[in-house]
Structures are given as C-alpha cells and as structure tokens.
N, C-alpha and C positions, 0 to 999 in steps of 0.2 A: 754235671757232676763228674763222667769221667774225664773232662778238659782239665777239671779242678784238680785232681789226681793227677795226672797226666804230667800239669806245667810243677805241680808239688815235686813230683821227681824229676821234671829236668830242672828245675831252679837247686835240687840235691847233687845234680850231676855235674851243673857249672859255679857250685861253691868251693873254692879253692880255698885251701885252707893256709896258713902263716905259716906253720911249720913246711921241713925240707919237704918233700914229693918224692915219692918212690920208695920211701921207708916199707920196710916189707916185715910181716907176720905172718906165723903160720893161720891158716886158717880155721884150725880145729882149737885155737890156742884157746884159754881158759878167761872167760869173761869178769871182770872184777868189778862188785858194786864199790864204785866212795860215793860217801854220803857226807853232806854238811849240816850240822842241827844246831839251833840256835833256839835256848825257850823263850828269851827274850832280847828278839834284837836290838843292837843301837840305831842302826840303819835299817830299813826298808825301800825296795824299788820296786816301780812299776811302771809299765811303759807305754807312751803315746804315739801311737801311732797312726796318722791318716795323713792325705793331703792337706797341706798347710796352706797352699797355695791357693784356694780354692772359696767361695761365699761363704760356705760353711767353715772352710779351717781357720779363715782369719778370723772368725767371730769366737772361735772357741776355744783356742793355744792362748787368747789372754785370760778366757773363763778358768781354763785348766790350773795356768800360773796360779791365779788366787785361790784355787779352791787350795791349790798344795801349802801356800804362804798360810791359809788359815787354818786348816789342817794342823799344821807345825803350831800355830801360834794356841791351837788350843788345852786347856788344863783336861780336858777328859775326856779327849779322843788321842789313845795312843803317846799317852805320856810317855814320855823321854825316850819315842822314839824319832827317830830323823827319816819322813816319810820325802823320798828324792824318787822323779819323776826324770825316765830317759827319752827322750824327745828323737822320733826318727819320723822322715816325709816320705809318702808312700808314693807322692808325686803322680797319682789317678794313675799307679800301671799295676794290674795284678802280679806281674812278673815284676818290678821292684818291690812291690808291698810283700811279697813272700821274698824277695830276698833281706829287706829293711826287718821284716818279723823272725827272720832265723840270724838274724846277728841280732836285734834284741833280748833273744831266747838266752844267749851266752851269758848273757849279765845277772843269770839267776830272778829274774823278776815276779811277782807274785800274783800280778795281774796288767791286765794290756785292757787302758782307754781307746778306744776304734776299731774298726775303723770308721770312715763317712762314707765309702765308696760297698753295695752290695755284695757286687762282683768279686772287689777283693776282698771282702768278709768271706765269701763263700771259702775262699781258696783259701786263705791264714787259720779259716776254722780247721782245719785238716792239721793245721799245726798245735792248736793249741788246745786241741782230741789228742795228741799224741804226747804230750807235755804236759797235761791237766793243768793247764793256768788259765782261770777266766777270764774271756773276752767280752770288755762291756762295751758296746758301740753304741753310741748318742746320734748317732747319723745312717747307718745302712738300715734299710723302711723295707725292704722284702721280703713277703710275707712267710716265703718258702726258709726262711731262717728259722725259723721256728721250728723246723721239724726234730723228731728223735735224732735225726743223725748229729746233729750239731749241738749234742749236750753241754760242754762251755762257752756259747754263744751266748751272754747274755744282754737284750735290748733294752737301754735303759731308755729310749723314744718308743713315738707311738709307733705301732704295727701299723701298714700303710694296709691291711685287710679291714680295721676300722674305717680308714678314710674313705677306702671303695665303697662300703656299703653308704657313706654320708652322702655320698656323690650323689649313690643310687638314691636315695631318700630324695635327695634335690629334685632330681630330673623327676621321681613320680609326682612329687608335690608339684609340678606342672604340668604333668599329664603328656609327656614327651613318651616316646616309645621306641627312637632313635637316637642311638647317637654312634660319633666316629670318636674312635680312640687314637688321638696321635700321641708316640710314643716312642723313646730312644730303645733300637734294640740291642737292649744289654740285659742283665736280671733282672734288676729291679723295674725296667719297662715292662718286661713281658711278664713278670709274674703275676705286677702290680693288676694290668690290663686282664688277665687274668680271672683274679679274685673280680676286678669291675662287672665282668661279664658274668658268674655267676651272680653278682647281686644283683645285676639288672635283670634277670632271667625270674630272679624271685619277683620280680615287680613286674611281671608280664612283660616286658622289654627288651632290649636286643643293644649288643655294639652291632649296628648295623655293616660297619666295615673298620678292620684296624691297620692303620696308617704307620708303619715302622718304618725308619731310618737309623742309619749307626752313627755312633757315638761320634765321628769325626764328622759329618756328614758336611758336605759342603752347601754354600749358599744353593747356589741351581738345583741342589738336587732335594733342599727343601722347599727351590720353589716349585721344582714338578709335583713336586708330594700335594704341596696346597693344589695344585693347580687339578690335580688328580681328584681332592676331594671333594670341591667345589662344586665339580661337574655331576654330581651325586646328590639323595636328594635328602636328607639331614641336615641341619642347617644346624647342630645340638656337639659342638666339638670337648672335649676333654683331653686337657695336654697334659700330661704326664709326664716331666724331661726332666734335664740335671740341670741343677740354678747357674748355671756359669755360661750355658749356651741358651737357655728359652726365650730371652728378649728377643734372639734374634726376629726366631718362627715370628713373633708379634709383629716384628720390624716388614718382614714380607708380605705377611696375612696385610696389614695396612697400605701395603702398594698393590695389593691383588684384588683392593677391595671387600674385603672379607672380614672388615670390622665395621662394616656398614650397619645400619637396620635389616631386623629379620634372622641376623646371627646372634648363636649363644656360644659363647666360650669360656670354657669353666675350667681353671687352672689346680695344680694339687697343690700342695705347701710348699712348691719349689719357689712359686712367684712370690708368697709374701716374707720369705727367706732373702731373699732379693732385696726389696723394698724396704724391710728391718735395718737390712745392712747399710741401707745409705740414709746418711744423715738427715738431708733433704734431696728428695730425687729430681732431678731438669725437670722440667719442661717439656722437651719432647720426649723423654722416656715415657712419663706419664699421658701423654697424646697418644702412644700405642696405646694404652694399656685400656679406656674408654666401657665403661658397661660391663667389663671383664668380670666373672663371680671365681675367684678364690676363697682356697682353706686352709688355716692356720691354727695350727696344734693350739689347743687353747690351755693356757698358762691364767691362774688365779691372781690379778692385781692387787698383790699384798704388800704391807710395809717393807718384807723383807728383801722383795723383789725389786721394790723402786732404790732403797736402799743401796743393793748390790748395783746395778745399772749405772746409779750416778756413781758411786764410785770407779765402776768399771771405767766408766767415761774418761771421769778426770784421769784417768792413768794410761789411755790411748794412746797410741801411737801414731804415726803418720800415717799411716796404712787403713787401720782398722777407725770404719770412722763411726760405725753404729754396730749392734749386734741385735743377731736373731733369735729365736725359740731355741735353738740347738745350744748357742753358749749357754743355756739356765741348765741343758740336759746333760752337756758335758762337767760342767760344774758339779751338779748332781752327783755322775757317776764318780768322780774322783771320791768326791765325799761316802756314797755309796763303799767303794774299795775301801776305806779307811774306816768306817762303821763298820761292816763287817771284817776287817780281820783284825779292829780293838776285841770285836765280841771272840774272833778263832782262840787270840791268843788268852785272854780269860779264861774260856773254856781249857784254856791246856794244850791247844795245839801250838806246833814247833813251826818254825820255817826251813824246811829241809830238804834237800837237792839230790837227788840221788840217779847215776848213770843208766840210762835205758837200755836192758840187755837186747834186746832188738834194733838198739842204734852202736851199731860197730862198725869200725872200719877191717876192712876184706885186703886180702892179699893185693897190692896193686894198686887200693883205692886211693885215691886225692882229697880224699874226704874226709873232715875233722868231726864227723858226727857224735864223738865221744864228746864235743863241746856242750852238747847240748844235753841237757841233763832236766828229769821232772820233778813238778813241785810233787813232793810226800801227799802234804796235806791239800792236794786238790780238789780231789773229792768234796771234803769236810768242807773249803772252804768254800764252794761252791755251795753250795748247802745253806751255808749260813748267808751268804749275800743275796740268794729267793730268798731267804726267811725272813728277809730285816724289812722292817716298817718305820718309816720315819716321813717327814715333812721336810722338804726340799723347798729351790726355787721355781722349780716346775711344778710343783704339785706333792702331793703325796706317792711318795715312793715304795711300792708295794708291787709284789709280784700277785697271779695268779696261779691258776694251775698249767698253763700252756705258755708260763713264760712271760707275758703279755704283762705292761704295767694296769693298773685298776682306771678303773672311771676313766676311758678313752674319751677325748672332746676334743671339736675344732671350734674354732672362730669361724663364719662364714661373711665373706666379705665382700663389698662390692665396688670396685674402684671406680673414680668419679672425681672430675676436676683435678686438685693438685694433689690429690692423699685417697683413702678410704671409707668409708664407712661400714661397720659391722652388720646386719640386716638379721642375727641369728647367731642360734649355736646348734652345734647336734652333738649330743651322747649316745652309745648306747642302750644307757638306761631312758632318755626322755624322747629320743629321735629329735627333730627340727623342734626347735620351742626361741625364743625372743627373750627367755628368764635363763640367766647361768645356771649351767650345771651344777656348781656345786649348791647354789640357794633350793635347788629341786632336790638334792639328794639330801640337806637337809629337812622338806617339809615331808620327805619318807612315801612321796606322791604314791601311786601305783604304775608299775611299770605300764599295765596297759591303756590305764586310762590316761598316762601321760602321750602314748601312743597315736592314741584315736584323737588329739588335740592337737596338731601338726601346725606351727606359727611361723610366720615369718614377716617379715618389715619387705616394703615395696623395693620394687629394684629400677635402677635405669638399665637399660639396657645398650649393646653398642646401636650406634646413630641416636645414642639420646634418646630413645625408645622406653615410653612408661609403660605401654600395652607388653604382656607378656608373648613374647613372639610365638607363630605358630610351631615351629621347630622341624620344619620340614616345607619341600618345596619338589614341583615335578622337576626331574634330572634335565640337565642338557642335554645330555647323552642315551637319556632313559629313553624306553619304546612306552609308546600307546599302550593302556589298559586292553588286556586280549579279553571280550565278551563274548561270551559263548552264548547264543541265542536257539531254544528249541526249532531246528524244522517242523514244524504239526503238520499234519494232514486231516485234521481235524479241530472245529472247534478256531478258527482260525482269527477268529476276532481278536483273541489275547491273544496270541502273538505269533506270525506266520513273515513268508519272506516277503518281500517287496523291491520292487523293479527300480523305484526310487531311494537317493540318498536317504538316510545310512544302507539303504539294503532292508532293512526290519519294518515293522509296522507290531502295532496292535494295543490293546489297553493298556497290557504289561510295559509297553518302551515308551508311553507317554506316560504312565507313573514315573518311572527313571528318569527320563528326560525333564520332566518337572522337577522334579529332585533337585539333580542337577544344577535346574536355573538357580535356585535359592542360595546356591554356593557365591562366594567371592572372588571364586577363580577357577581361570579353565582346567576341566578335567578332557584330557585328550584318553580317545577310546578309539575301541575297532571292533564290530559286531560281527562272530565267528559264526554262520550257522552251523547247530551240528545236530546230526541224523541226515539220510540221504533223502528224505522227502518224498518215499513212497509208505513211509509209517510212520507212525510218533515212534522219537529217540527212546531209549530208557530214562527216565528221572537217573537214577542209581547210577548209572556209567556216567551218568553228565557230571554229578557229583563228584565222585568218585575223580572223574578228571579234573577238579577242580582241584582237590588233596594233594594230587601229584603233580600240581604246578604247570598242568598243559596249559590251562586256560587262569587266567588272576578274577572272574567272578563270570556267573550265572544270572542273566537278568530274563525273565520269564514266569511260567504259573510253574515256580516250584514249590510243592509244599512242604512245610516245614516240619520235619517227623524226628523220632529219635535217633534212627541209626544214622540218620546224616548231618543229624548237629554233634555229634561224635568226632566229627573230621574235618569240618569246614564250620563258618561261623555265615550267619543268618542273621538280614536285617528283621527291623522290628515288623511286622504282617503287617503288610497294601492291603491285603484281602482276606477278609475272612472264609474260611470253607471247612468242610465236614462231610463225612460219607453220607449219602442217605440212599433209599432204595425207593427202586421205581418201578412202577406196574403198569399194564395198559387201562385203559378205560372203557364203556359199551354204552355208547348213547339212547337209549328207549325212545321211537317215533312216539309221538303222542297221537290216540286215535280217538272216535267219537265214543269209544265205548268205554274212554278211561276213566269214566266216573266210577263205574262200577268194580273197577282193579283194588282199589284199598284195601274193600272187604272180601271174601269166599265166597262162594255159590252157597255153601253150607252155613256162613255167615250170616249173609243175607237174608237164608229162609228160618233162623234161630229168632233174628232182632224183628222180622216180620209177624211172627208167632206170637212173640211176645207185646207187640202193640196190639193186636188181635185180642192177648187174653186180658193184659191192663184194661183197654176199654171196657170189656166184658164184665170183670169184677167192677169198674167202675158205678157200670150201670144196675148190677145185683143190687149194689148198697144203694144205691141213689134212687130208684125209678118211684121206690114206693113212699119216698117223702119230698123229694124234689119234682117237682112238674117241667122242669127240662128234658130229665129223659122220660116221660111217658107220652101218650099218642099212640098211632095208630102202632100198627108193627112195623111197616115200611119205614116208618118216620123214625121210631127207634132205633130199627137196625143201620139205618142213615148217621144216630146221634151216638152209636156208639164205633162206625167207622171214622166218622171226622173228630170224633174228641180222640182218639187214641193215635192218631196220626198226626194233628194239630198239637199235641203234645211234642213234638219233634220240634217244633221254631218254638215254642209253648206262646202259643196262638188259641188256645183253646177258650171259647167264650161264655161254656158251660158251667157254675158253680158247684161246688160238692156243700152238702150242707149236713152230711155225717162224719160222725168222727175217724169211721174207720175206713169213709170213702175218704177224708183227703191225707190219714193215713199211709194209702196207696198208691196217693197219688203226689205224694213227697216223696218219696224211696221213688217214685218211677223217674219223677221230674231227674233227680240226682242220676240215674242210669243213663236217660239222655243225655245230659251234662258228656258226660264222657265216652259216650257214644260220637256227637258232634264233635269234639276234640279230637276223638283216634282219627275219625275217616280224614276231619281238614286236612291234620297234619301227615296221613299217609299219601293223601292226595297230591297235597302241595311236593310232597319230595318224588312222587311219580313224575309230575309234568315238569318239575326243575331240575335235577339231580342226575349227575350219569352214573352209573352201576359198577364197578369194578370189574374185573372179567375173570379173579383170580382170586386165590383164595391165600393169601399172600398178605399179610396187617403189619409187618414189621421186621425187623432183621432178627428177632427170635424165630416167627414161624418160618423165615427163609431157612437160618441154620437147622431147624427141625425137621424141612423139606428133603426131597434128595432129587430136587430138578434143576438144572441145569444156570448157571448164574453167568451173567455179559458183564464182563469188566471193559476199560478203554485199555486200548493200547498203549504200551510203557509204564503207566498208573501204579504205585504203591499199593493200591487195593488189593493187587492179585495176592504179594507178598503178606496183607495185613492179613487177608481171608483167610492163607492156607495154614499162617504161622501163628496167629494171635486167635482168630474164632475155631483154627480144626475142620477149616468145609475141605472136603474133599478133593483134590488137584484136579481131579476128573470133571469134577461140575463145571470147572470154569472156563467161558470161552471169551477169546478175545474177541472184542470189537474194534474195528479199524476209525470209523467216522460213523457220523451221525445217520447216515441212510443204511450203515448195518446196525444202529440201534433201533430206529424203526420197525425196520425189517424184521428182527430177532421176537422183537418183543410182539409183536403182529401175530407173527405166525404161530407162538408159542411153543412148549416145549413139547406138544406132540406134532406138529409140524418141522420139527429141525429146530424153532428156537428158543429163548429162553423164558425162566418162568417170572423174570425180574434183572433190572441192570442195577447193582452198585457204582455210584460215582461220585463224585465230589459235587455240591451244591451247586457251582457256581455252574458248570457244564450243563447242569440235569436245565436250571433257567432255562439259560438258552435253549437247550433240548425243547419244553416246554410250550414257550413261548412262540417259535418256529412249528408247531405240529399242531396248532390249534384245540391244545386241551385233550388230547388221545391221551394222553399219560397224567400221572399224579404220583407225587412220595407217598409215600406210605409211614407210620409210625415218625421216631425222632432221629432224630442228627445222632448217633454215635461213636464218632471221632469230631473231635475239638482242633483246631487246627488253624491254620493259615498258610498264604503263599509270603514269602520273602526271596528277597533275592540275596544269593551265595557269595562271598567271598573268602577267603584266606589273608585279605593284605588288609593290615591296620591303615592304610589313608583311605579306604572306603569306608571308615568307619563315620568320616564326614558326612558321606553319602546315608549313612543309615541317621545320622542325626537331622539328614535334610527331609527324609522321609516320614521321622517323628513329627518333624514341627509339621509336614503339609497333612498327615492325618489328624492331628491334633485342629 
C-alpha cells in the first residue's frame, strides 16, 4: 500500500503539464473553486481503461463498444443523452496505468471501466478516492479490494475470495490435505493464495508450500520452481497466474513430467479465460492441458446471452477471435454506469466538476494539478450504482454489503481430449452440487442440507487416470520418518531395544510393522530410542516431543489419555488397557486336620448337642408306640445314638410313626440340609482357594487406606492418582521393573513395601502370569483406555487406517 502511494506521487512528480514551466505564484495566494453544472447533460463520458492488449482486454474493448452502441440506441436508458466512452491502454504497467488514469481524470469523466490488472487497481484506486469517480473493474479479482480503504472500487466480477474457498471445497471433497500453491508474485497472487490458505485451514488442511515467481519470470527460472516442487511430497498443485503467461508453466510441467499419473492440477479461471478466447484451440495446446480441473465464473446460458455472443462474433475482428466471461462482465459494468446515473440524474443529481482545494499548484511547481478537478456528485453516485439491481449478461447484478456481487458460482471443469467438460458447479449457497445454481436457488433448498450433499461428476485425471490420485507421495529430498521408540527397562516384551535390525523389537513394533505391510507403498522410517535405559522414559516428555516436532510419531505402549490427545493425534487402540489394582496372595498348606477347619471348636460342640437332643426327643415320642426304639436300655440308647447321627447322610432306617415324632423330625432333616451345604462349601474353598493377605477389595478402599501405593515408572498413574483420585503424593512409590514389584508387594507396607501396585492391565498379566499366581486384581478396571501409537503428520494417518483394518 505504501509503494501504491509512493509511485501515486512520483507518477504527480513526472506529470509535465502543456502549459509554459516556471510560471510562478505566490504561495499563500487565494484558492478559487470553478465549478461546471450541468442538470441535464447532452454528453456524457466515462472512461476505459485497462490493458487492451492482453486475453482479457481483447475480449472486452469489443464487449464495451456494444454495450456504449446500445446504450445510445436505447429509448429509456438516458435519453437524449450522448453516453461517449474515452479509451486509454494501461499497457500491464502500474506506473502507465496511473499515468493513462490522471490524463483521463482531465476529461471530466464520471466513471472509469477497469482496470483488468489488481496491482494497478490498487494504485488508480488512490486516484479515484481523491476524485470521487467510480471505478468499476470486470477484471482485477483481489480480494484485498474490497477493503474500507478503497471506497470507489467497485467489482463488477467475482471476488476471487469466493473462488479460494471453491478450491477449498474441491481438494476436501477428496480428502487431500496438501497442497502447493504456485503463484505469480504480484497482488492478486499473493492475496488470492492467501485467502486459499485460510480456506484450506478451515478444512483441516494446509498450502503445504507456496511457490512464487515474478510477473516476468523467465523460462529457467519457472523451470527451477517446478523442478523445486516436485521434489516435495504433494502431488495436489493450484496455479493461480495471469492468462497471458500460464500455458507456459503447462508447457514445462509436461517436459518435467509432472502431468503424468498421480498429479493433480487445479487451475483458477485464468485457464478457461484462455480457452474461451480461442476459437478452436490446437492440438498441442490441449495435450498440455490433459486431466487439468479448472474454474470458471459461472455465467447463466440464457437467450440473452447466446444472443449477445453471436452477434459479438459476427462483428470480430481479426484479432479477437472468441470471448470469455469477463467480455459479459465488462459489458455489464458499462451498462451498470448508465443505469445508475439514468437513476442519479432522475433523482436530481447534476454532473458537476469542481477544483480540489488540496490539488494546487506550489511556487515552482511543473504541475497542472488544477487540471484535475472532482465529480460533485460522487458520493451520491456511488450510492446509487451498489443500489441498482438488474439482470445482466452475466447474471444478476446486485451488490452486497461488502461490495461483493450476489450468488457467487463457478463452472468446475475438466479438460479432456480436444475441449472440456463440466463435472459441477460450486456456490456459496449450495457448495459442490452437479445441479446449477441458479435451479438450487430457485427450489429455496436449505443452505445446509444442500451442504451435507456435496456431488460431483467422475474426473479423468492427468495420465488418463480414473482412480482419484492419492495427492501426495514420499519427497525425493524428504528424510525418513523419525520414530521414537520407549527404552524400558521393564516389561520388555512390548517394546525394548534390540541388537538386531531395525534396532527395536517387541509386540508394540510387530503391530506397526504389520501395519505397515497392508500399505501399497513404502514407508521409509528410523527408530529413535528415547530414555537412557536405566529407567522407563516419561510417557509425557516423549509426547510432549512429539508436539514440538523432535520426533514425527511415537510407536510403543503409549496410552491414549486426555492431556496428550490435546497436542498430538492418536491412532485408533492395538490394545486395550485400564488401571486396575493389585495385591498379594497367601496360599493355606492343606493338612489332615482340614476337615474340621470349616466349622469352630464352639461349632462343632453346638451341631453335636443338638443331634444328641433330636434323637432324644425322637425316641420320647416314639419308644412307647413304636417297637424300634424300645429293648433293653443298652439297645435303646444305641437306637437313639445311630438315628440321630444317621440323620446326617439321612441314612436313618428307623420309622417314626407319631405325629409329632416326624414333626421333629422334618424341621431336623431341613437343618441338616444346610448344615451339609455350609461345611462342603466351606471346605471346598479351604483346600482350593488362596486367601488374600490384605485387606485391600478395590480402588475405593485403597483411596480410603493411607498405605503406601507402587506405581511403574514413567506411567500416567502417578499423575492420574494424585490429580484425578486426591491420594496423597506421599503414598506413592516408584517401581523400576518387575522384581521391585514383587518385592514391594511381598514385603508389604510394614516391611518398607507397599499395600498394593496400580498398573495398567496388560503389565499386571504379564506380572501374573510370571509369578505363579502370588498376586490377583482386585475389584474393576477404573480407567477405560488403550495404547495407540502418536503422531502429528497427516500421511500416518494411512498408518492409522492400516491399523483399523488389521484389528478389524
């Protein structure tokens, strides 16, 4: 902006003016407004000014002619005035274009058609802020025009801030996440490229690298640019240049190879600006061009528009042998200019010229700035040209509130054999869709549920490619994936170092490595141990360096917790795990006297008592109607020791033949019942079962404990204990490896160790399994969890889909 300034006043400095030089006035001398007013003029001018020479200018200085021819010729736009158009070539140089627009300025004009060129929009806008005369350009697509500073800038084309987000829409509908932006550095590159990188940013995506060269740029030095990006590993290109020089870039990229299979190259509306233009384009033009996806302003195939065209046609010239989107837009704006100031001058406004007391000439000066003089009615008439609403050849012409015309659309296209085909459109309002915009904006769809239905028609791609390429490839140039691999010192089966290639081993690197195999192509790696191998690493710093780009992923038992999917991204969980708690065990010899363990000393002389007094009562009721129990005494008290003990298998062979002897002897039977029942099953869990040695049931009575807790070393435990459950800092003691978990837990916590270890599932196994049954969990799993392995870089995310299908 301040270059724009800058060449503003030297192009004021080397304006030489007609008049003598050296004419001299006082300085303080007294400023004179003249003014010209006219309510109703005979004539009208306004002025065209852009490259003529250029895709664009030839296509649209014929557009312009007719729009002025019918203009004139119509009964009720601007009767009986003589609407004459001054024609100056800006010839692509900012510094002519500001001198071409300050000798326009002189002719009184009331508005200015272009320019086509950004750059020199930027800079004329400073002129025609100082002038109030609006500048309507059909050609300058840089977004940053838009802004407050450039109040009579008005864009009667699309904002190329639309076209970026279309792009963006493209590339996520394929699930790309890279791409290179090449791009001319001028404004309308860098701003365009820009705006691209915020939309792809909204789509989780990235310009992975941007590719500038200047506006002259010569052959070689766009061939080092390809040759630069090639080596890199996006294969997802977007060219953004000016339509006069981008065949070339094609022309190269096709001898460098680079419109082979496996590339994408997605052009902005410069290329089918190009192709509009030419009647029928060669042969080999079109052999660059192969699989290429272009975007073109989408324009409504109306009556009105074939109409205009063929006429257009028949009145060509030698030169101009087709036209593009921009002659409808230039057309437009002239028409634009003349609908709004039929409406200025209805309303009452004047056309009236009057001297800038801030534009004087100075004792000395060479400068005719008194020449240049503002429109009155700028403002106002600015005003009215946003306000106007009408139907054009481009579409309907309507402003917004930012300037911007309504219902933005492109064509999306896909070149193929001798011409194109359309595959799509994208609006604003509908995103990618296969049905035109305007038949969508007619059925009044819902924005988002047009949204969430994203369509598109098949593409070939270059090398004739139907399969959607994958859009990326390892670099030539690129290094090996850096894998950081835990040292443990512990627990060493999942993953510990190794004397053999790669250097690693363990369950964890044969999951990966499996992985891996399911891919279609190699991934080149290099396994980083980190920790120094007399303790387990931190989890957290291993993390943590992963965020900061020491290391591009993590393959090992890292569990997958909240604070560190915060910063790094996490395949889908190899392994399941979850805290659990563990305690020792106490195995019971079994001896000859375990029968009698079930029940008590005090037990046993209660249930003895009472088979004593059941027989007893048995035989009261029985002896004097029944002839089993009576006989001698001996023989009795024989008959009432074995029936009351034989009741116990109920083996008993005795009958009762009162009522209220078998009474007694149902309630008794039932008491055995469950007698026999308690001793079996207390018996059976003495001579089977081993005994806990702690009084320890689950991770509540731990946190209720205040004795002493074994975490692993490095382990997230310690942080999950002290900051999620509240155990004390104090309690916890590290454990290095598996023989200071033994240990700890052996001695327990009035020996030095502890009264339980927390650890993750899959450890405690092994723990287990290795110790012959000395330990057992206790209670449930209370963290939910898994291991995955880390990364930051989206092409592992291959890796995480190869991981899905091998658990799957």
């Amino acid at each position: 902006m301040v270059m724009g300034r800058t060449l503003f006043i030297l192009v004021l400095c080397l304006w030489i003016p007609l008049e003598v030089v050296g004419r001299k006035e006082p300085f303080y001398s007294p400023t004179t407004v003249n003014s010209t007013v006219s309510s109703r003029p005979k004539v009208v001018k306004f002025g065209a000014l852009f490259n003529m020479d250029s895709v664009i200018g030839r296509s649209a200085l014929p557009a312009i002619m007719a729009a002025v021819k019918d203009v004139n010729s119509s009964t009720s736009i601007l009767p009986g005035i003589d609407l004459q158009v001054i024609l100056h070539d800006t010839n692509c140089s900012a510094f002519l274009g500001t001198m071409e627009a300050l000798q326009l300025m002189e002719n009184d004009v009331v508005a200015v058609v272009g320019p086509v060129s950004s750059g020199i929009a930027h800079v004329i806008s400073h002129v025609v802020n100082e002038l109030h005369v609006p500048l309507l350009s059909f050609g300058a697509t840089d977004p940053t025009l838009s802004a407050l500073q450039y109040p009579y800038f008005v864009r009667t084309t699309q904002n190329d801030y639309f076209q970026m987000y279309a792009i963006a829409d493209f590339v996520d509908y394929y699930r790309w996440k890279k791409v290179i932006a090449i791009y001319v550095d001028d404004d309308n590159g860098r701003n365009g490229v820009s705006v691209l990188g915020d939309a792809m940013s909204k789509k989780r995506a990235k310009i992975s690298y941007k590719a500038a060269f200047p506006p002259e740029a010569k052959e070689s030095d766009i061939s080092d640019l390809l040759n630069e990006v090639n080596l890199m590993e996006s294969r997802v290109y977007v060219l953004h240049v000016n339509p006069d020089h981008g065949l070339a870039i094609f022309s190269i990229a096709k001898r460098l190879r680079m419109m082979d299979s496996g590339y994408v190259w997605i052009a902005t509306d410069w290329l089918p600006s190009v192709l509009d233009s030419l009647d029928s384009p060669d042969t080999d033009t079109m052999d660059l061009l192969q699989g290429v996806v272009a975007f073109r302003h989408h324009i409504p195939d109306t009556d009105l528009k074939k109409s205009f065209l063929s006429r257009l046609k028949s009145q060509r010239d030698n030169e101009t042998v087709s036209f593009n989107s921009y002659a409808l837009y230039a057309y437009d704006s002239v028409w634009l200019a003349a609908r709004a100031l039929d409406a200025y001058l209805n309303e009452g406004g004047n056309v009236s010229f009057s001297s800038d007391p801030k534009l004087r000439d100075t004792n000395g000066s060479m400068l005719q700035l008194a020449s240049l003089r503002t429109f009155d009615g700028g403002p106002q008439f600015l005003k009215t040209i946003l306000g106007m609403n009408f139907t054009g050849l481009s579409g309907q012409v309507e402003f917004d509130m930012d300037k911007n015309l309504v219902h933005p659309a492109y064509d999306i296209l896909n070149i193929g054999g001798s011409g194109s085909r359309r595959i799509g459109y994208w609006s604003n309002h509908s995103g990618l869709s296969v049905i035109a915009p305007e038949v969508l904006y007619e059925k009044k769809s819902s924005k988002t549920s047009l949204k969430s239905n994203q369509e598109l028609y098949s593409v070939i791609w270059p090398g004739e490619a139907t399969t959607t390429p994958r859009g990326w490839v390892f670099p030539n140039n690129g290094q090996p994936l850096r894998i950081a691999v835990p040292n443990r010192v512990s627990y060493t089966d999942f993953v510990s170092k190794s004397k053999n290639p790669p250097g690693v081993q363990g369950y964890c690197i044969d999951v990966f490595e499996a992985a891996l195999k399911l891919l279609n192509y190699p991934v080149p790696r290099q396994y980083i141990l980190f920790g120094n191998g007399e303790r387990n690493p931190s989890y957290n710093e291993l993390v943590e360096q992963v965020a900061q780009n020491n290391f591009d992923a993590v393959v090992g038992d890292v569990t997958i917790v909240t604070n560190r999917t915060r910063i790094v991204d996490f395949t889908q969980p190899f392994m399941p795990s979850g805290l659990v708690v563990v305690v020792p065990v106490e195995e019971k010899k079994s001896s000859p006297w375990s029968f009698l363990e079930p029940f008590t000393a005090q037990m046993w002389l209660v249930t003895g008592a009472f088979f004593l007094f059941v027989g007893t009562a048995v035989w009261i009721l029985e002896h004097r109607h029944n002839p089993e129990f009576r006989g001698s005494p001996r023989k009795q008290l024989i008959t009432v020791f074995w029936f009351s003990f034989s009741t116990m298998f109920f083996s008993h062979r005795e009958n009762t033949v009162s009522g209220l002897g078998r009474l007694v002897l149902i309630i008794w039977l039932f008491v055995v019942l469950i007698i026999n029942s308690s001793y079996t099953a207390s018996l059976t869990s003495i001579l089977t079962v081993q005994q806990l040695s702690s009084q320890i049931e689950g991770i509540d009575s731990l946190i209720s404990s205040t004795q002493p807790i074994g975490i692993q070393d490095g382990s997230f435990a310690r942080k999950y204990l002290i900051d999620d459950l509240n155990i004390a800092e104090s309690r916890i003691v590290t454990l290095k490896n598996m023989e200071d978990y033994i240990d700890a837990l052996q001695r327990g916590p009035k020996a030095g160790g502890v009264v339980a270890v927390v650890d993750e599932l899959p450890y405690i196994e092994v723990l287990m399994s290795r110790t012959d049954c000395k330990f057992t969990t206790v209670g449930q799993e209370f963290t939910k969890s898994g291991w995955g392995f880390v990364s930051i870089f989206i092409c592992m995310s291959m890796v995480k889909d190869s991981i899905c299908s091998s658990i799957k």
